[in-house]
C-alpha positions in Angstrom: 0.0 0.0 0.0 1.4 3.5 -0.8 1.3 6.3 1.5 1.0 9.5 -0.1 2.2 11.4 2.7 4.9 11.4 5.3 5.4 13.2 9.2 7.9 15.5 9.3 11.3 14.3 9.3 10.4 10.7 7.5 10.7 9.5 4.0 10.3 6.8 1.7 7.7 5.4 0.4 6.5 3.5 3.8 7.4 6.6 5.8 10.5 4.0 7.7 13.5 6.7 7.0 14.4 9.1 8.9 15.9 12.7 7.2 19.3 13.7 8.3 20.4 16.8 9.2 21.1 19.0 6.5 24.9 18.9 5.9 25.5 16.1 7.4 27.9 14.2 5.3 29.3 11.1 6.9 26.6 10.3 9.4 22.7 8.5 9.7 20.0 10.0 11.7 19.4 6.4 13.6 15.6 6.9 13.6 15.6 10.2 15.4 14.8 12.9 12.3 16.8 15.8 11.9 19.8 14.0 13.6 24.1 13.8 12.7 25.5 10.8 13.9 28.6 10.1 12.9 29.9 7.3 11.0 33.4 5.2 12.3 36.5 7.3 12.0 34.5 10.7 10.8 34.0 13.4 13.6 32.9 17.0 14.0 29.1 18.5 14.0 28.2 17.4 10.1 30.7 14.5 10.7 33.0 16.2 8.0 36.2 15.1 9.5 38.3 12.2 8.8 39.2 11.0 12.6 41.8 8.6 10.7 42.9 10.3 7.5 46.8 9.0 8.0 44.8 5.0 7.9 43.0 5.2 4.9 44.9 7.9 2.8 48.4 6.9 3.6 49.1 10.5 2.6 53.6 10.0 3.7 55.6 9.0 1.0 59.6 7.6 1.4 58.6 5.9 4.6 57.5 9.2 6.0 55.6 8.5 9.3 51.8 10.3 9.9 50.5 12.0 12.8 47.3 12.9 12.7 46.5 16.7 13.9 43.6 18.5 15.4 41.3 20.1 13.3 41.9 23.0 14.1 44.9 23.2 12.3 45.2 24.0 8.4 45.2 20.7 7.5 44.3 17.1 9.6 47.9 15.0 9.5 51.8 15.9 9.1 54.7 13.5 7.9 57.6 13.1 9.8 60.1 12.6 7.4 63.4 10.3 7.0 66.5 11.5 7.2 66.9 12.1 3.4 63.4 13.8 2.6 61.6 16.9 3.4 58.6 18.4 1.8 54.8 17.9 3.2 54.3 14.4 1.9 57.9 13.9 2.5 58.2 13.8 -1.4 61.9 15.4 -1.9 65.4 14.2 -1.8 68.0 16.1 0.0 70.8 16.5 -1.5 73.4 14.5 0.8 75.5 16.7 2.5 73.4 19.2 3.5 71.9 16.6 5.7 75.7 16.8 7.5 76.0 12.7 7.7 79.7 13.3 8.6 80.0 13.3 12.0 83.5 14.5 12.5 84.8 15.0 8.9 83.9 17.0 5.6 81.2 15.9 3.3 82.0 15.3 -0.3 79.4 14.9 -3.1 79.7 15.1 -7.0 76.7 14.2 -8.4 74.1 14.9 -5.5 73.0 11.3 -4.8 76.3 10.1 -3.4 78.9 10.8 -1.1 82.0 10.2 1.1 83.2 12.0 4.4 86.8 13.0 4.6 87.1 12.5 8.2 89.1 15.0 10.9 92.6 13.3 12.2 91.8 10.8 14.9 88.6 9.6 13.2 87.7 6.9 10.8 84.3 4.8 9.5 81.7 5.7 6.8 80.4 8.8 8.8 83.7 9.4 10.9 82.0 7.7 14.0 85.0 5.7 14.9 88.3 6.8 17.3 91.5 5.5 15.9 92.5 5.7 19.4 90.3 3.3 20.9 92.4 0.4 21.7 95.5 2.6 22.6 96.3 2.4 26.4 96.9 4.7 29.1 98.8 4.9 32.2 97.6 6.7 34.8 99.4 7.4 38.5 97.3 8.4 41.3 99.7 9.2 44.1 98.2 8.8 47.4 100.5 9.7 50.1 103.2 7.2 50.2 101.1 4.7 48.0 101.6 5.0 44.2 98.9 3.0 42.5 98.9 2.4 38.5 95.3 2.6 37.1 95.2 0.5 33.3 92.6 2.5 31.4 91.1 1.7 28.0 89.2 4.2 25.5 86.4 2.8 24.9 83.1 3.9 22.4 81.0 6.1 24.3 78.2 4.1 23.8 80.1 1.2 25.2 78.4 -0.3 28.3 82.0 -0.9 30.2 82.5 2.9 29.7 79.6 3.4 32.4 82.1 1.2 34.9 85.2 2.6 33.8 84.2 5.7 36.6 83.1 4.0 39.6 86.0 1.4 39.0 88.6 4.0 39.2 86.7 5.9 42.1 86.5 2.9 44.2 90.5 2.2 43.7 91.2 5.8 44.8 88.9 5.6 47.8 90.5 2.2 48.9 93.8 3.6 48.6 92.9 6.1 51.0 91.8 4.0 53.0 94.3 1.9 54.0 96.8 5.3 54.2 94.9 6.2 56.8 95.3 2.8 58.5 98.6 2.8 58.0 99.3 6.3 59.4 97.1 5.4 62.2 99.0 2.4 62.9 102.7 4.1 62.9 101.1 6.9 65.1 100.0 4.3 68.1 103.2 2.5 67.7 105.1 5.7 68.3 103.0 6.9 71.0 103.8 3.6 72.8 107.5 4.2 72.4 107.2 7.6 74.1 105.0 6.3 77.1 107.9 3.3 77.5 110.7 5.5 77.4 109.9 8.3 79.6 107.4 6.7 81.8 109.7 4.7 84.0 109.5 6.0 87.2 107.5 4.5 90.1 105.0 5.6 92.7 104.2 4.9 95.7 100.5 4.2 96.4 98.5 7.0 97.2 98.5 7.6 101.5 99.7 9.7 103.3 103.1 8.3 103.9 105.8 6.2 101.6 106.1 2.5 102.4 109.5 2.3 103.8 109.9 -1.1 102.7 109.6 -0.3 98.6 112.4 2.7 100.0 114.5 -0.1 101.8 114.1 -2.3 98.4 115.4 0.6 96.2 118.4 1.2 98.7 119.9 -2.2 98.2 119.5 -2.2 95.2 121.9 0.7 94.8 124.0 -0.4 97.0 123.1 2.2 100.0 121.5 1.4 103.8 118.4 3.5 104.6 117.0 3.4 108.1 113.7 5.2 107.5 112.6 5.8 111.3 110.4 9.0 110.3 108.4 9.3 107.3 108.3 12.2 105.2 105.7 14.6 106.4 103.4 15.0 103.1 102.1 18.5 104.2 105.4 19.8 104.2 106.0 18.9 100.9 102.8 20.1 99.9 103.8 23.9 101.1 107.3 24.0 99.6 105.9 22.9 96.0 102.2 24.0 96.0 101.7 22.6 92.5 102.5 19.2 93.7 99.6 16.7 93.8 100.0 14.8 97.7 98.3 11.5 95.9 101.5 10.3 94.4 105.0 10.9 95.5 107.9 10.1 93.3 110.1 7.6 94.8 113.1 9.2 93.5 112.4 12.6 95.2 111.5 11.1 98.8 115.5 9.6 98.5 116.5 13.1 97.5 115.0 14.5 100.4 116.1 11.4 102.7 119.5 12.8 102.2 
């Protein structure tokens, strides 16, 4: 049965199609009239804009890589070009050397496709990337007090993983070093101080009372050959006045004989 007429916002000859809005280009009204909705990959309010126009166009040439911009900009993608393009759809060749591919050297081109690098002294490889030093060895001498240590370096590629050890190694060596020179010095400074207290601390005391014990006195007579008869100890007060800087807890064997006398 034909229907002659439609409601607003249907069409068709059974009336079962909804009308878009007007504009609309990549989008269905999904049975509500007068509706955009957008189709997979297509955005914006008539669904006008390609959401993945670097997908479907593959607009990069030369291997050129596309990013898809907003849409606000001028235009919806850009190419990131290789190293030997430029241009918007990375269409042109660059001439070689103006791309500087020799690292350390001078580029050299005669026809505009090819080239060679005439590398600096010091330097070899196709773009000069490579030390002619880098197996020569190097002494070093670290002097560390009165330890002389001899450090074996190599120069190595700076992208070399052993180059990231080289540092530390060498750091750890030096603070070892000093290290054990402080050990050392330690050492020969106890062993000295010993000495001292040997040499010069030889002479005896008497325990601290008030008066000397005549028998250590009697002891250090015969051994020197001399008779003592201590009958009356040293009075300690006495001493005490005539030197007022002496201490009266310890009294000096020698100078109780000196006094004896």
């Amino acid at each position: 049965m034909q229907v002659e007429s439609c409601a607003t916002g249907w069409q068709r000859p059974l009336c079962d199609e909804c009308i878009k809005y007007p504009g609309c280009e990549h989008g269905t009204c999904n049975d509500a009239p007068f509706t955009c909705r957008c189709l997979p990959n297509w955005g914006g309010s008539f669904c006008d804009q390609d959401l993945d126009y670097c997908g479907q166009h593959q607009p990069c040439l030369n291997n050129g890589i596309c990013r898809k911009l907003n849409y606000s900009y001028s235009k919806p993608f850009n190419c990131s070009c290789t190293r030997d393009f430029t241009g918007e759809y990375c269409e042109i060749k660059l001439v070689p050397c103006t791309i500087d591919p020799c690292k350390r050297g001078r580029c050299i081109s005669t026809d505009n496709i090819t080239y060679e690098c005439e590398c600096q002294p010091g330097w070899r490889g196709d773009h000069c990337e490579e030390s002619t030093d880098q197996l020569d060895n190097y002494w070093h001498r670290v002097v560390l007090g009165i330890i002389e240590i001899q450090v074996d370096t190599v120069v190595v590629n700076e992208n070399d993983f052993g180059s990231r050890l080289l540092v530390p190694l060498i750091c750890a060596t030096i603070l070892m070093s000093a290290l054990i020179c402080i050990f050392i010095i330690c050492c020969y400074s106890q062993r000295k101080r010993r000495q001292f207290l040997m040499k010069y601390a030889t002479t005896t005391r008497i325990a601290p009372n008030n008066e000397p014990s005549s028998d250590l006195i009697q002891n250090l007579s015969d051994s020197n050959n001399h008779s003592m008869n201590v009958t009356n100890p040293i009075n300690i007060t006495s001493i005490h006045q005539n030197y007022p800087s002496y201490h009266p807890q310890f009294i000096c064997v020698s100078t109780l004989l000196s006094k004896r006398r």
